[in-house]
C-alpha positions, 0 to 999 in steps of 0.5 A, a space after each residue: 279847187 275853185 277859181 275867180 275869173 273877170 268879164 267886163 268889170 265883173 267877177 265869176 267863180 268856176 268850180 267843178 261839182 262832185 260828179 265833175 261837170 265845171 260850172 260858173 257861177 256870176 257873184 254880182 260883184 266887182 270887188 276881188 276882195 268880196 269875190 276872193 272870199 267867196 270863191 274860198 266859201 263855194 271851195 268848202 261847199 264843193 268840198 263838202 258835197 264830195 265828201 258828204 261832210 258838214 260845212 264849217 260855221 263861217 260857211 254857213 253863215 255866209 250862205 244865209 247872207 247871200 241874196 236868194 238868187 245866189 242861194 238859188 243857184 248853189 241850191 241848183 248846183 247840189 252845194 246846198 240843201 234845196 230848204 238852206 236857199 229859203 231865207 230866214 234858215 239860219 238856225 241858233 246853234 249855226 249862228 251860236 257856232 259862226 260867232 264864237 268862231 269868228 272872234 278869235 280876237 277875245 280870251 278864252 275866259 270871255 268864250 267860256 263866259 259865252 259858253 255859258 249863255 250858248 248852253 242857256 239859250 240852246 236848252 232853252 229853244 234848242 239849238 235847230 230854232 230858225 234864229 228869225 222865228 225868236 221874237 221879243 216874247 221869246 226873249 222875255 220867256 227866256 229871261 223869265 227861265 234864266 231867273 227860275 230855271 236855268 241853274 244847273 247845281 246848289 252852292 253856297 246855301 242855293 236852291 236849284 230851283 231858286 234860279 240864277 243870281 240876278 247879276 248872272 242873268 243880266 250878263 247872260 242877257 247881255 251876252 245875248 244880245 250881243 249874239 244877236 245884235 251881230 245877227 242883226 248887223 250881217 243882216 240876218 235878222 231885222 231887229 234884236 229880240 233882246 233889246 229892251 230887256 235890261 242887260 246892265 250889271 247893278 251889283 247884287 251886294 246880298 252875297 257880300 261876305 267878310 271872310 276874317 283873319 281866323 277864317 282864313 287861318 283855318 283855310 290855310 291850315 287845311 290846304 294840301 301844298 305850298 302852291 294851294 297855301 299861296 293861291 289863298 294868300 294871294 287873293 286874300 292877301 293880295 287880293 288877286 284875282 282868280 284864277 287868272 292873275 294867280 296864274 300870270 304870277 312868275 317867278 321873276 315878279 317878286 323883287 324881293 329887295 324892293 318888298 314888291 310884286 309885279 301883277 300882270 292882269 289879263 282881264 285888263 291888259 286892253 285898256 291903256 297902262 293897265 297891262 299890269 301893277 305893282 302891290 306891296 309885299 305885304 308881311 302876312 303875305 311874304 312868308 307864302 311866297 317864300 315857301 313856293 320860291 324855295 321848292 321851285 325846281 330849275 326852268 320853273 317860271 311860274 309860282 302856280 303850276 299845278 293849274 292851267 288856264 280855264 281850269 276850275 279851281 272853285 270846286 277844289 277849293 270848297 272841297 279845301 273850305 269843308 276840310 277846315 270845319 268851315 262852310 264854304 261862302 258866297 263867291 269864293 275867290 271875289 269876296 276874299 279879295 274884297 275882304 281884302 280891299 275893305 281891310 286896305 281902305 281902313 288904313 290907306 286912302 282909297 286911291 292908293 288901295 285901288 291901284 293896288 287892286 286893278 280897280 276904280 273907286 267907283 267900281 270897289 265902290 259898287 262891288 268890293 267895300 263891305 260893311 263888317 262886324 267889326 265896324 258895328 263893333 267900333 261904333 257900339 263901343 263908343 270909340 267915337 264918341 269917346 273921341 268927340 268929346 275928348 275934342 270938344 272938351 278944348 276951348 273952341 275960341 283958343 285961337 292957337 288951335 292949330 290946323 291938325 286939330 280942327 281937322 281931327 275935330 271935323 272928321 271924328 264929327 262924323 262918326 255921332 248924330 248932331 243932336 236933335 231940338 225939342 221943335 222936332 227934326 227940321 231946323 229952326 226957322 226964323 219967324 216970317 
């Protein structure tokens, strides 16, 4: 044990080392908040050095933030490997570890997430890499090795050697920055080598994929339960997300009366009034979730058990895909709900389907609206075309026309060219 003592305004630590000498330490400081912590910090150390056991992260990063004189004196006192009183020793792994440790505060789908990117960075410069020795060079180094390198298993139609997909580097280098911009504010390091690489997700629209009704039927018909039937339902149905709002569904969110469900969101309970939403009960999704209600067993509260969170349900579901003859298709989860807003777009304003999906215009936009077959289809039929003229055909001077009309007119006019004069593409412009 350890304990803070104060003289003249100014705060000391006394502690008693592994062969039972006390010593005291000066901590330069007059705050008790600042001396309080460190006395619980030199306590691990003391700790440490009986046992022979390793420090824990916190600890250790706040060795690397002391001034070299307080460094000095825990090196002196045995607390410290003498190498650990240099500045600059924190390694990449230590800080890796201090970070995710400390932020406690983020779900653990956003630790996973960093998961992925520590597994990246500690393959890359390993994990005993002094975090002061990674330059900007480095950096791009890393990035060049995100790009060509770094993808660990083949899906979907990828190589491995083709590298990962570009919004996944910029998140990964996103991810790294953040890990080194703290480095920067606890003054580990003076700069962030990761900085000046782009880090913003543009939304890499090459492995969109309309997954239709036939597809999906297939899939259905190959799943396992009750429960795998209702997963595939809801996000192409409902277009949940996966896995996390299937998961949140309970039992007691569907009103059955009122045709609605309660979608609680974890991925956006942070933002304001955005803790959860209400869809529709659609009819082609009702008959799935009438089958899971009626094999709940009493004190069952959720519609999907049989998973819990941080589980990988993709792989499974491939698995589920291959059983139904069909090949499985770019991003599993996220482009049955986008198939599933682009189908809602088609038939309610855009406003409406956003608020059922937990997203913004801007967002389905960049990420979700796809361009399907089915459109091509329509407009190589000739249904527009069909449309306008039958408008047109209508005295355009018949001052009775009412106001449904010309709407109608204005908006089919967007589905056929206007048509282009012999003087060429631009307008005709009056002589000057």
């Amino acid at each position: 044990m350890a304990g803070i003592v104060k003289r003249k305004d100014w705060f000391y630590v006394r502690f008693v080392d592994r062969d039972g000498k006390r010593h005291s330490i000066a901590l330069e400081t007059k705050s008790q908040r600042k001396a309080t912590q460190a006395k619980l910090r030199i306590e691990e150390l003391v700790s440490a050095s009986k046992t022979g056991q390793d420090t824990d992260a916190e600890t250790k990063l706040w060795v690397t933030k002391q001034k070299p004189a307080m460094r000095d004196k825990l090196a002196r006192y045995r607390l410290i490997k003498p190498e650990s009183a240099q500045t600059g020793k924190l390694t990449l792994g230590q800080h890796l570890d201090a970070y995710t440790a400390r932020r406690s505060d983020v779900k653990p789908a956003t630790q996973m997430n960093w998961g992925h990117t520590r597994r990246n960075l500690i393959s890359f410069f390993g994990a005993d890499k002094p975090l002061a020795a990674i330059n900007t060079g480095d950096a791009k180094d890393f990035e060049r090795y995100l790009k060509s390198e770094a993808r660990e298993n083949a899906y979907a139609g990828t190589d491995k050697s083709e590298g990962l997909a570009p919004d996944t580097v910029r998140k990964r280098i996103s991810n790294a920055k953040l890990f080194f911009n703290d480095a920067v504010e606890h003054e580990i390091i003076d700069r962030n080598p990761f900085a000046k690489l782009r880090s913003s997700v543009i939304g890499c629209r090459d492995r969109d994929f309309f997954v239709t009704l036939e597809m999906i039927g297939k899939v259905l018909d190959a799943c396992p339960d009750a429960q795998w039937r209702l997963m595939v339902a809801l996000s192409r149905f409902g277009g949940l997300r996966c896995p996390s709002e299937l998961l949140a569904l309970r039992l007691d969110s569907a009103d059955w009366d009122a045709g609605r469900i309660r979608i609680d969101s974890p991925k956006t309970e942070h933002h304001d009034g955005k803790a959860y939403r209400i869809i529709p009960m659609f009819p082609e999704l009702r008959p799935y979730l009438e089958e899971r209600w009626e094999q709940a067993e009493p004190g069952e509260t959720h519609f999907i058990k049989r998973y819990g969170p941080g589980q990988n349900v993709g792989t499974h579901f491939a698995r589920i895909v291959r059983r139904a003859n069909l090949t499985p298709w770019p991003k599993l989860w996220h482009n049955m709900r986008a198939s599933r807003q682009t189908e809602l777009e088609e038939v309610f304003p855009s406003h409406v389907v956003c608020a059922w999906m937990g997203n913004s215009q801007q967002v389905a936009r960049k990420h979700y609206l796809q361009v399907t077959d089915d459109h091509f289809k329509k407009a190589a039929s000739g249904q527009c075309a069909i449309i306008v003229a039958s408008t047109a055909s209508q005295d355009p001077a018949n001052e009775n026309c009412d106001a449904s009309e010309t709407a109608q007119t204005s908006t089919v006019s967007q589905c056929v060219a206007q048509s282009v004069g012999v003087t060429g593409l631009e307008p005709v412009t009056s002589a000057m």
